[in-house]
C-alpha positions in Angstrom: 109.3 111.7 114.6 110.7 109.5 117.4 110.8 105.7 116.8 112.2 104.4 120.0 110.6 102.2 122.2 108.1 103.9 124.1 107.7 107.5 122.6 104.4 108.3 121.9 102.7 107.8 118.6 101.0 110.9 117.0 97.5 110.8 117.0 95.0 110.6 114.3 94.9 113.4 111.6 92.4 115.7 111.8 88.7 115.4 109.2 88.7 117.4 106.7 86.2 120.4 106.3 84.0 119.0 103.7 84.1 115.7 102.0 86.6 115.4 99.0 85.2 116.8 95.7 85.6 113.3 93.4 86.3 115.9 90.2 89.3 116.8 92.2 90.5 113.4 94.2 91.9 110.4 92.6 92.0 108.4 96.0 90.3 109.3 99.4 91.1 107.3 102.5 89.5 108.1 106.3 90.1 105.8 109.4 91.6 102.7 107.8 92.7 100.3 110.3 94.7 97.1 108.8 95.1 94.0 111.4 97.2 90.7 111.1 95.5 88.6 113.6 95.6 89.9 116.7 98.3 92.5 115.6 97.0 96.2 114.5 99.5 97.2 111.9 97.9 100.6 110.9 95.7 102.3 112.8 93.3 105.4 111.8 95.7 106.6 108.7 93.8 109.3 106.4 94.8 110.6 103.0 93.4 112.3 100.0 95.8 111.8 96.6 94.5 115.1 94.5 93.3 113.9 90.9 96.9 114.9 88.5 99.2 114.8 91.1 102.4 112.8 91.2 102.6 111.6 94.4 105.1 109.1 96.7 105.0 107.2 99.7 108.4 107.2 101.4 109.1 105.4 104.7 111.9 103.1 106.1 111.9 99.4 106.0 109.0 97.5 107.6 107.3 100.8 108.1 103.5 99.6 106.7 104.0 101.5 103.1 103.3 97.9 101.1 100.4 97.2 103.7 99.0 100.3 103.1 99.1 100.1 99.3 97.4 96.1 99.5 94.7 98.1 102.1 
């Protein structure tokens, strides 16, 4: 992924097929936006956390991973 000024972002990820099966998911997320004031600081981010699963959010400093966990 290219951070510099002026690349383009990616766009959103795609829906999935069929709505998660809650037996299976721990934590389901579609289309959440976060704003500080007039400032979008995460647009559109999806993600499904399967039930059992160990799983980390990795990112570099000031990248939204806090902001996405208080979301």
């Amino acid at each position: 992924m290219n951070n510099a000024p002026g690349s383009p972002r990616p766009g959103p990820a795609p829906a999935p097929a069929q709505p998660p099966d809650p037996d299976t998911t721990a934590v389901h997320a579609e289309h959440l936006t976060v704003t500080r004031g007039p400032r979008t600081v995460l647009r559109d981010l999806g993600f499904t956390v399967p039930r059992g699963q160990i799983t980390g959010l990795l990112g570099p400093s000031g990248c939204g991973k806090s902001t996405l966990m208080r979301a």
